[in-house]
C-alpha positions as CSV (number, residue, x, y, z in Angstrom):
1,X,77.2,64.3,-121.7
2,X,80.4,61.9,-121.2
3,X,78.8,59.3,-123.2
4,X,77.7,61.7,-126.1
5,X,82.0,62.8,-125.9
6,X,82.9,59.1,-125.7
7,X,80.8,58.1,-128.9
8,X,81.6,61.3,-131.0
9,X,85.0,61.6,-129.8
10,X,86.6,60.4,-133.6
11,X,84.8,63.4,-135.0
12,X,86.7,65.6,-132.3
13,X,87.7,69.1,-133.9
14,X,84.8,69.1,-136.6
15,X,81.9,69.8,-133.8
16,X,81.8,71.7,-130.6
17,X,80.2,70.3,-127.9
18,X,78.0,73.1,-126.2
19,X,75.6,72.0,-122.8
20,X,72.4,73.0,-122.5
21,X,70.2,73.9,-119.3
22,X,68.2,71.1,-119.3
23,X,65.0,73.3,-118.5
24,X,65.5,74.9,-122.1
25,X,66.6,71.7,-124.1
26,X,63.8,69.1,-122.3
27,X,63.7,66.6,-124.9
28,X,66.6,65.1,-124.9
29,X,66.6,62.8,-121.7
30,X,65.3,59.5,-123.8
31,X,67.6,60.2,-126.9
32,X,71.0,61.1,-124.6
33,X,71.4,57.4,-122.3
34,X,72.4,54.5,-124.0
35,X,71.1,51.2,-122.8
36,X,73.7,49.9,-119.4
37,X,74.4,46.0,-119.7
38,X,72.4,44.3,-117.4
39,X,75.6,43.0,-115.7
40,X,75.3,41.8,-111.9
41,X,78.2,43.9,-111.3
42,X,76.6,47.0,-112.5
43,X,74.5,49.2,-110.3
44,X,71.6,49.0,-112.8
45,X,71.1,45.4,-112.6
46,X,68.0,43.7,-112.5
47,X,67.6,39.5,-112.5
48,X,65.7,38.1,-115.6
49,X,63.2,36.5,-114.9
50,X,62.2,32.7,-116.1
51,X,60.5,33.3,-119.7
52,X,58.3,30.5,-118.6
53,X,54.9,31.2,-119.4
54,X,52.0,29.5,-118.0
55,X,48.3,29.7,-119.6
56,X,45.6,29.7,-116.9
57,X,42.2,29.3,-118.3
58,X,38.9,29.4,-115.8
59,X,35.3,28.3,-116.3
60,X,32.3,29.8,-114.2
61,X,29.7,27.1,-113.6
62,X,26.7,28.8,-111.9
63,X,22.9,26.5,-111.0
64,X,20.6,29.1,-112.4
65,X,17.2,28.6,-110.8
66,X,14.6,26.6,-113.3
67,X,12.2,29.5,-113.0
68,X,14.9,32.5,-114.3
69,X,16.2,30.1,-116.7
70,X,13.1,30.1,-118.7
71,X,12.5,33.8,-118.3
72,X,15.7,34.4,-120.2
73,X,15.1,32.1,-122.5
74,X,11.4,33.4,-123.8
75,X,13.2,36.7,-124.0
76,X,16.1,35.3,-126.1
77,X,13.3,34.3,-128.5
78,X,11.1,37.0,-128.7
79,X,14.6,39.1,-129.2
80,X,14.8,39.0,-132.9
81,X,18.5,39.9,-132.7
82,X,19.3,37.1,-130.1
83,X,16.9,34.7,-131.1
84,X,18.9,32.5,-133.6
85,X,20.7,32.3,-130.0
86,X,18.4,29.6,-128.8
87,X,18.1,27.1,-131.9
């Protein structure tokens, strides 16, 4: 409520200011707080982080055996949506 007085203040005289029970207005918790500095002297503060950002990329090898190899295969082909898979 202070902050909503400290921002409005110039306009002093031409509004009333007039609280509300928070269990009848319940939307306005996201629209009431402005944004704190993230100062390290203020309570709120939290460290940034490094912006670094690192890509890690991993490949899968797997020996399938000979035998199940082939089985997939002959059903790629006779698949006639996966068969242009095997060519």
């Amino acid at each position: 409520m202070l902050r909503w007085q400290i921002a409005i203040q110039e306009y002093r005289g031409n509004m009333p200011i007039v609280h509300e029970d928070g269990n009848i207005h319940k939307n306005v918790d996201g629209l009431s707080r402005w944004e704190l500095p993230n100062d390290i002297e203020s309570c709120s503060y939290v460290p940034e982080e490094d912006s670094l950002q690192i890509k890690i990329e991993v490949l899968s090898v797997t020996d399938l055996n000979t035998t199940l190899f082939e089985e997939v295969r002959n059903r790629y082909f006779k698949d006639q949506n996966c068969s242009f898979l095997c060519q």
